[in-house]
C-alpha positions as CSV (number, residue, x, y, z in Angstrom):
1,X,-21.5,-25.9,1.7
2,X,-20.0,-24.7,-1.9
3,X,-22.3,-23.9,-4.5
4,X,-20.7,-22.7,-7.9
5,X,-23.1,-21.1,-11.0
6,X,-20.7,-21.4,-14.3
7,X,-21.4,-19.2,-17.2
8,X,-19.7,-18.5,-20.3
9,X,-16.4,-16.6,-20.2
10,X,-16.4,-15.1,-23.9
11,X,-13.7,-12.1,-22.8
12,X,-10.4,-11.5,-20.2
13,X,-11.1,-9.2,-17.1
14,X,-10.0,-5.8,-17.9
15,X,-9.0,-4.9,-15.5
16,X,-17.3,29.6,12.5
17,X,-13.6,29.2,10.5
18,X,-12.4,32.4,8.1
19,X,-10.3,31.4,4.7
20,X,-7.1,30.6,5.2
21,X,-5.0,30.2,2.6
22,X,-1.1,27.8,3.0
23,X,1.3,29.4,0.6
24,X,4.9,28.8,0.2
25,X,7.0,29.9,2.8
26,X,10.6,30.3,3.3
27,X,11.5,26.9,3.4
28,X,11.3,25.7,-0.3
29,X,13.6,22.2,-1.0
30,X,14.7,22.0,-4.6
31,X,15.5,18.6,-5.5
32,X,16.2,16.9,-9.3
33,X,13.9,14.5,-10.5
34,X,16.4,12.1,-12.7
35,X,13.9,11.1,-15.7
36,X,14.1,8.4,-17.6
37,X,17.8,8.6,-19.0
38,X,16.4,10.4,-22.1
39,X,17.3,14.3,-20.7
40,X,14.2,14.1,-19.3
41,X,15.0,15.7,-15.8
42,X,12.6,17.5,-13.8
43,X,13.0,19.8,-11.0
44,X,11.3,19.7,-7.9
45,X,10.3,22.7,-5.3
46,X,8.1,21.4,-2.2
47,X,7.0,22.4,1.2
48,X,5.5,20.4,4.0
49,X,1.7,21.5,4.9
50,X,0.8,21.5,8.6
51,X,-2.5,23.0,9.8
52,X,-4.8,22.4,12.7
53,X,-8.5,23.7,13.1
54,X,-10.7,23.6,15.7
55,X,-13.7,21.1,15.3
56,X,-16.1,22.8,17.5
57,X,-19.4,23.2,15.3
58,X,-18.6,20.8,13.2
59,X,-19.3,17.3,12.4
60,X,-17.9,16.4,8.8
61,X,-14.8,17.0,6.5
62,X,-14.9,17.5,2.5
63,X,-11.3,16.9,0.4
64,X,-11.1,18.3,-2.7
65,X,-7.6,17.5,-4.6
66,X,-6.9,17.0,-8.1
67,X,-3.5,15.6,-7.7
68,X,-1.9,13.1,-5.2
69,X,-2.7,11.0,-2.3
70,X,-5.4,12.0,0.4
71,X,-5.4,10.3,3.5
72,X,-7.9,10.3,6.3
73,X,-8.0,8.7,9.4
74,X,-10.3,8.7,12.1
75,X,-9.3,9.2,15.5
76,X,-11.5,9.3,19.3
77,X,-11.7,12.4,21.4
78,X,-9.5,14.8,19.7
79,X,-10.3,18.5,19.6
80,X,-8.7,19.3,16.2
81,X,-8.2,18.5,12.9
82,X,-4.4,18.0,12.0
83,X,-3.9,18.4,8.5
84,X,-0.4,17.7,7.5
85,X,1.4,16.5,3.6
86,X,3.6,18.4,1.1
87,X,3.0,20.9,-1.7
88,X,5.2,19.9,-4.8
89,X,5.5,21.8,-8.1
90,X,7.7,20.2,-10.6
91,X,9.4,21.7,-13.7
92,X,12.0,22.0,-15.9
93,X,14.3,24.3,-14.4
94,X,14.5,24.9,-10.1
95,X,13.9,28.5,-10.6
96,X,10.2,27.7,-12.5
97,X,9.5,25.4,-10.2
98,X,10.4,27.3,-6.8
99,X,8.6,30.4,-8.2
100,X,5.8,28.5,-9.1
101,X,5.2,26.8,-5.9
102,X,3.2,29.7,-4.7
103,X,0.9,29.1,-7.0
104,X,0.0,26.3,-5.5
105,X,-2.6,26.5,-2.3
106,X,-5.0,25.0,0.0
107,X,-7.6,26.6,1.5
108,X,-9.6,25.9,4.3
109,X,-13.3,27.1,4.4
110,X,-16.2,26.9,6.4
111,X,-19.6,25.3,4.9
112,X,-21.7,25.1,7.7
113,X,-21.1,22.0,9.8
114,X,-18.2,20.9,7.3
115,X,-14.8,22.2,7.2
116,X,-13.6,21.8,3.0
117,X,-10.1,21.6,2.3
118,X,-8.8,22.6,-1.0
119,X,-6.3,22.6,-3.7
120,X,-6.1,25.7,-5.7
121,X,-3.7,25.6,-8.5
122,X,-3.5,27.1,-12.2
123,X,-5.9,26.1,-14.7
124,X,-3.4,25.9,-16.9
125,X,-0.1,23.9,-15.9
126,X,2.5,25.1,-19.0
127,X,4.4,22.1,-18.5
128,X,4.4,22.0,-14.5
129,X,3.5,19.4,-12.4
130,X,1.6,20.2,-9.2
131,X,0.5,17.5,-6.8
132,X,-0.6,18.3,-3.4
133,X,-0.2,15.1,-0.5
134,X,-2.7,15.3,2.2
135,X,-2.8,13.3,5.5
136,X,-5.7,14.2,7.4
137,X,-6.5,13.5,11.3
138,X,-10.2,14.0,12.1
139,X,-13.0,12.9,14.7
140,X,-13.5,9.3,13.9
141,X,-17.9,10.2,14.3
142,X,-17.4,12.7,11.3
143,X,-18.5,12.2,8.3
144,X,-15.8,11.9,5.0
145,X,-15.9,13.1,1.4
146,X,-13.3,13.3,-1.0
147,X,-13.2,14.5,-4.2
148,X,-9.8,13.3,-6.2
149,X,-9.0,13.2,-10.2
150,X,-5.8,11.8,-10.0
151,X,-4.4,10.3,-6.8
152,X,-4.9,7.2,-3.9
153,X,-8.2,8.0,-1.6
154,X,-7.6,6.2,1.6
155,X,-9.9,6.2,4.7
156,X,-10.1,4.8,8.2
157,X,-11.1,4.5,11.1
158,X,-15.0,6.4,10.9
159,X,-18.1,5.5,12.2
160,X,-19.7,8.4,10.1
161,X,-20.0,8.0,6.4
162,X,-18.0,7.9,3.8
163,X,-17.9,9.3,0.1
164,X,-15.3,9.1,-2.5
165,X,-15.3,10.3,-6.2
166,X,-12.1,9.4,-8.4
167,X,-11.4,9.4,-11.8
168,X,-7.9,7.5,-11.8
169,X,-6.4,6.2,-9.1
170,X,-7.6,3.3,-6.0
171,X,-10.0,3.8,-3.1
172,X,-9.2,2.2,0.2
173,X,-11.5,2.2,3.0
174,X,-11.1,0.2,6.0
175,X,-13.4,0.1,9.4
176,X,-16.4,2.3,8.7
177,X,-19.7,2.3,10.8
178,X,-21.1,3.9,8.5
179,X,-22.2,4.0,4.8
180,X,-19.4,4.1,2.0
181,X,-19.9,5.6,-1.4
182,X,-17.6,5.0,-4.4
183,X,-17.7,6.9,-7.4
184,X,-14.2,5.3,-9.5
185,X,-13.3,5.7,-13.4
186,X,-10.0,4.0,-13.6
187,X,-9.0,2.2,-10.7
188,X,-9.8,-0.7,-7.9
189,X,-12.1,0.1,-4.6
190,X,-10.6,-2.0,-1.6
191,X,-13.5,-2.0,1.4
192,X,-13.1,-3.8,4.2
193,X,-14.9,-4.1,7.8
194,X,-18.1,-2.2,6.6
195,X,-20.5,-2.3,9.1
196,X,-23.1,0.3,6.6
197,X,-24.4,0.2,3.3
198,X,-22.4,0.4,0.3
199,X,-22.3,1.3,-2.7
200,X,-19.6,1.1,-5.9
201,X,-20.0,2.5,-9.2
202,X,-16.9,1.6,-11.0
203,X,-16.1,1.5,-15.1
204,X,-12.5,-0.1,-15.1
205,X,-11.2,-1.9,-12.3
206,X,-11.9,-4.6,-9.4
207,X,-13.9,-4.3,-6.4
208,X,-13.3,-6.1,-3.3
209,X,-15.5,-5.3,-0.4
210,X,-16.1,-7.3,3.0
211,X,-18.7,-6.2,5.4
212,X,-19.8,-7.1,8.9
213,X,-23.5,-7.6,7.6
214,X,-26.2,-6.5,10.1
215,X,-29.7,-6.6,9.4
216,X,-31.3,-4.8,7.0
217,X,-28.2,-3.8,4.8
218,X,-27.4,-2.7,1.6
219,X,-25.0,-3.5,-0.8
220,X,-24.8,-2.4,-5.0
221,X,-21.4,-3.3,-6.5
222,X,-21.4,-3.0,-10.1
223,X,-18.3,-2.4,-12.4
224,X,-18.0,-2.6,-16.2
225,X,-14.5,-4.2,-16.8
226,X,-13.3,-5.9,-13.9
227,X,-14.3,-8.4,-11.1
228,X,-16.1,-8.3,-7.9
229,X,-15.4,-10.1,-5.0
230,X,-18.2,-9.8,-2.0
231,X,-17.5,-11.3,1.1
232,X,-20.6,-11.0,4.0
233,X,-20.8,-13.5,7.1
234,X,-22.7,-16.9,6.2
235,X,-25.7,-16.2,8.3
236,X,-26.1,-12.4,6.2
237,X,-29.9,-11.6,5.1
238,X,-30.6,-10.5,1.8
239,X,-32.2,-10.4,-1.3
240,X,-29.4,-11.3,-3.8
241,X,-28.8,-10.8,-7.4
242,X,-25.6,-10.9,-9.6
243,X,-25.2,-10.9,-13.3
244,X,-22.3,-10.5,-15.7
245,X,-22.4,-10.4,-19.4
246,X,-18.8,-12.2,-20.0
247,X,-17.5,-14.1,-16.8
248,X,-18.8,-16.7,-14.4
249,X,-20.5,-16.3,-11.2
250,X,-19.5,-18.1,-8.0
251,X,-20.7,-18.7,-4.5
252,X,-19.2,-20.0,-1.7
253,X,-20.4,-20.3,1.7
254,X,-24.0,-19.4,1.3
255,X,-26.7,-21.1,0.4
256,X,-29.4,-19.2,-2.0
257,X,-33.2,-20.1,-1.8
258,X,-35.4,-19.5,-4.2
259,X,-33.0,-20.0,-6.7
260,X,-33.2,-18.5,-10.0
261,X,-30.4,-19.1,-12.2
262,X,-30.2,-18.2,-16.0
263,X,-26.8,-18.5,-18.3
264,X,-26.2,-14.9,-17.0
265,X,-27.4,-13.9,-13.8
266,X,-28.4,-15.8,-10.5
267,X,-31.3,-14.6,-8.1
268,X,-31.8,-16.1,-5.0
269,X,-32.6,-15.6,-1.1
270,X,-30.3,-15.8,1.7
271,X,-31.7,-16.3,5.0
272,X,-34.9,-14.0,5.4
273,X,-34.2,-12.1,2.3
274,X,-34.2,-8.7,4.8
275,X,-31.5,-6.6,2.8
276,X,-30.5,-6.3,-0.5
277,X,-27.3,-7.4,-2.3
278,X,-26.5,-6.5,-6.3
279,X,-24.1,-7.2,-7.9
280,X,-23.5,-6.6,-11.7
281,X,-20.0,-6.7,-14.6
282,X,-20.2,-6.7,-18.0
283,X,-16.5,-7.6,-18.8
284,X,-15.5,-9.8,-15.1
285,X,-15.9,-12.7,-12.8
286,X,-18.2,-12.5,-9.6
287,X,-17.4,-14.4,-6.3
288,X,-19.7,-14.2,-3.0
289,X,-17.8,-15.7,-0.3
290,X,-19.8,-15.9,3.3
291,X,-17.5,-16.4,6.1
């Protein structure tokens, strides 16, 4: 059964461990960046990063980058965490940039039962580029949390929980037990196979998020400029509520009792009402898909 709620659209979507510190070692690779055909060239020192911690004691890993990817996967029964990627410091000459690259750390600390991985850089860049690229293996029953302000957050694989603050870039989580939490300025949040609450606080961008809907369950998706697209399975029960200011609201695939429908929002039960769904744009579309 298809149900569709129209309302106005009046805009377009806008869319016990000691510090250790990983600096530069002997093996720097200088490369040229060719810009943009303008004399633009920038030069490029790197080194890879390859680390591994014991994970005795601990149950839980914090990320804290300001530039580039991060990338955390979840994996069963091993006894370390392998933390591989690349340092990069780019400039306009190769002798800046390769003396310069030790200016560019992480640091692994211990906060109790979390091991935090840092980048620790100049507050100042004079021109530079840095960008650290993480790829992290960890316990898939550890909890996640990443910190990023420019970069690509992507997590898998975890039956702990999951929390992600970004101010530009996307958040990708896929097959997490338990609860996600995204935190996103500029940028679209991809979740799929959530089996625990979530919850998205977006200001420009798109949210897609499907979860395996168990009873009781959460869900608060709410952007300012951008879409949202919900998918739960048909027989999900919830208290639901969505509302936009400039879009259209859509279901398909679940039937709402108790409707309450006004030209902006729609209200409604499905099955026992035993969880809670909200969803809420100012400047988007919403679509609830049960499947």
């Amino acid at each position: 059964m298809k149900t569709r709620y129209f309302l106005m659209r009046l805009l377009p979507v806008l869319t016990g461990l000691s510090l250790l510190i990983l600096s530069s070692g002997c093996n720097v690779n200088g490369t040229i960046d060719v810009g943009d055909g303008n004399g633009d060239n920038r030069y490029t020192a790197s080194d890879p990063i390859n680390l591994r911690v014991g994970v005795a004691g601990h149950t839980g890993l914090e990320v804290n980058n300001i530039n580039g990817p991060v990338e955390v996967y979840g994996v069963n029964g091993i006894d370390e965490i392998e933390i591989t990627g690349e340092r990069i410091v780019r400039s306009d000459s190769q002798h800046d940039a390769d003396e310069h690259l030790n200016s560019l750390q992480v640091s692994l600390r211990d906060a109790g039962s979390m091991i935090i991985v840092e980048t620790e850089q100049p507050s100042s860049s004079d021109g530079r580029e840095y960008e650290v690229r993480y790829k992290i293996r960890i316990p898939d029953n550890w909890d996640v949390t990443v910190n990023l302000t420019n970069g690509i957050v992507t997590v898998e694989s975890i039956s702990g929980n999951v929390e992600a603050d970004v101010t530009n870039g996307n958040v990708n989580v896929t097959d997490v037990v338990g609860s996600v939490s995204v935190d996103l300025t500029n940028g679209n949040a991809d979740l799929r196979d959530i089996n625990g609450n979530v919850e998205v606080d977006l200001t420009n961008g798109i949210i897609f998020t499907q979860m395996n809907w168990t009873t009781n369950r959460q869900c608060k998706l709410s952007t300012t400029n951008g879409g949202i697209e919900l998918r739960v399975p048909e027989t999900a029960s919830a208290d639901f509520t969505a509302s936009v200011s400039n879009g259209e609201i859509s279901l398909t695939g679940l039937t709402l009792h108790d409707l309450v429908s006004s030209p902006r929002s729609v209200h409604g039960r499905l099955g026992n009402g035993e969880g809670r769904i909200e969803l809420k744009t100012v400047n988007g579309s919403i679509l609830a898909v049960g499947y």
